[in-house]
C-alpha angles and dihedrals in degrees: 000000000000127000102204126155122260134207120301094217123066086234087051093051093043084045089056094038101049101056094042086044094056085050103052112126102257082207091068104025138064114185112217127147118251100036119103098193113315130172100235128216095259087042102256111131109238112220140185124185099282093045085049077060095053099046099044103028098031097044088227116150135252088238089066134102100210137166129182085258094066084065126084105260099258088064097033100064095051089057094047081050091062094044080061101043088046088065096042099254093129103164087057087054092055092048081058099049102031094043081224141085113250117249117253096265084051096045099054091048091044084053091051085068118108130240114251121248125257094003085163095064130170115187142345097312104049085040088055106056091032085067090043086058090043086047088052094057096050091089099055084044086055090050095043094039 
């Protein structure tokens, strides 16, 4: 496992976590929300957004059991941070990655965002066309960060 460090913006953590999420090996992972990144029964290693991150960014095996409090807390927070986003609770993610709460102007553009489809996802599919909605906010997180 790698600790390396991970963007310091919520786009610039969607725009890490989506391209290694559409590439991750179907014969290993299994997305489903909820699941950080858990060893099935059947040994697939069930992933969210946050646990994609942690395969592909972080370098961590499919063979691990892993949540964003096994990480040092620079890293852990901005996990935590794409759990959230990943929700559509995206004033919360900014606390975790900002370490401060927005300002007023910032919080009521952060809460015109929309909630992401199919946030609880189970499978490919659903996966799929949650990071397409992510992918389509990036955009509005780049105007308001």
């Amino acid at each position: 496992m790698q600790h390396q460090t991970l963007p310091e913006t919520l786009y610039g953590l969607l725009e890490t976590a989506i391209p290694g999420s559409k590439n991750l090996n179907r014969r290993q992972y299994r997305p489903r929300y909820k699941k950080w990144h858990t060893v099935s029964d059947d040994g697939l290693c069930e992933i969210c957004l946050t646990g994609s991150v942690m395969a592909v960014t972080l370098g961590c095996s499919p063979d691990d059991h892993l949540q964003p409090c096994m990480f040092p807390s620079s890293i852990r927070w901005k996990l935590e941070a794409l759990y959230f986003m990943s929700r559509g609770h995206w004033v919360h993610a900014y606390g975790l990655v900002h370490l401060v709460e927005p300002c007023l102007l910032t919080e009521a553009r952060l809460s015109n965002l929309p909630d992401p489809a199919h946030s609880q996802f189970v499978g490919w599919r659903q996966f799929n066309a949650h990071l397409r909605s992510l992918e389509r906010i990036i955009p509005k997180l780049r105007r308001i960060e």
